[in-house]
C-alpha positions in Angstrom: 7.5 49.6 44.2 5.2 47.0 44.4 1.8 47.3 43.7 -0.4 46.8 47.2 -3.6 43.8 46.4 -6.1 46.7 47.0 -4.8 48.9 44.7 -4.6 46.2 42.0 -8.3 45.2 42.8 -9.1 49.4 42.5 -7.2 49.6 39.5 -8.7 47.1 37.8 -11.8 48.2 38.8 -13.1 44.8 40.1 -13.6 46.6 43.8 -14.2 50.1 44.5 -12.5 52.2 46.8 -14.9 52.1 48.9 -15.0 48.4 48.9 -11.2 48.7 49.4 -11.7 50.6 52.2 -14.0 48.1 54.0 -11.6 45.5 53.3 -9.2 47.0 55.2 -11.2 48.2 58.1 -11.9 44.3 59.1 -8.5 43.5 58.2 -7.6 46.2 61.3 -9.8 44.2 63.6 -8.3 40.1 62.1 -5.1 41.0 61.4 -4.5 37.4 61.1 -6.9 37.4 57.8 -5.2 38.7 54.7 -6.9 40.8 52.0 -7.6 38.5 49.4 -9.3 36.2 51.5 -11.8 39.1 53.4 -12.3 40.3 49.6 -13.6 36.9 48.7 -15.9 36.1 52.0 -17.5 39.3 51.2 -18.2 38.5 47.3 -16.2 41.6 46.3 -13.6 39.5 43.9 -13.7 35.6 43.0 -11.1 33.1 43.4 -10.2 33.8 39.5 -9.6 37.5 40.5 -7.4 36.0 42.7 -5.7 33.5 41.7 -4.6 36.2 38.2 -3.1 38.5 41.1 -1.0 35.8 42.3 0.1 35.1 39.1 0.9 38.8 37.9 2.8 39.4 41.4 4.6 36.5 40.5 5.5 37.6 37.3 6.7 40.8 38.6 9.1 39.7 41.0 10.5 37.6 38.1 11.1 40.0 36.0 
């Protein structure tokens, strides 16, 4: 099973749970607004942070 963008972030530990958690509270109220990019507006990861999660979910569906 895929591993969720939160969960990454947690594991990583570049975001807490409880930062996680937040992150997903306003997603509840924009659901038009995806993770990454809440994550970001609040300064809890950096495009970098990003842009590596992209690449290693990219990775995984390729292999």
């Amino acid at each position: 099973m895929e591993e969720k963008i939160g969960q990454y972030f947690v594991r990583l530990s570049l975001l807490s749970f409880e930062q996680a958690e937040e992150v997903l509270k306003i997603q509840e109220l924009n659901p038009n607004k995806r993770f990454g990019e809440i994550a970001l507006e609040l300064d809890y990861i950096t495009k970098d942070d990003l842009q590596e999660y992209i690449e290693d979910s990219e990775k995984d569906l390729v292999n």
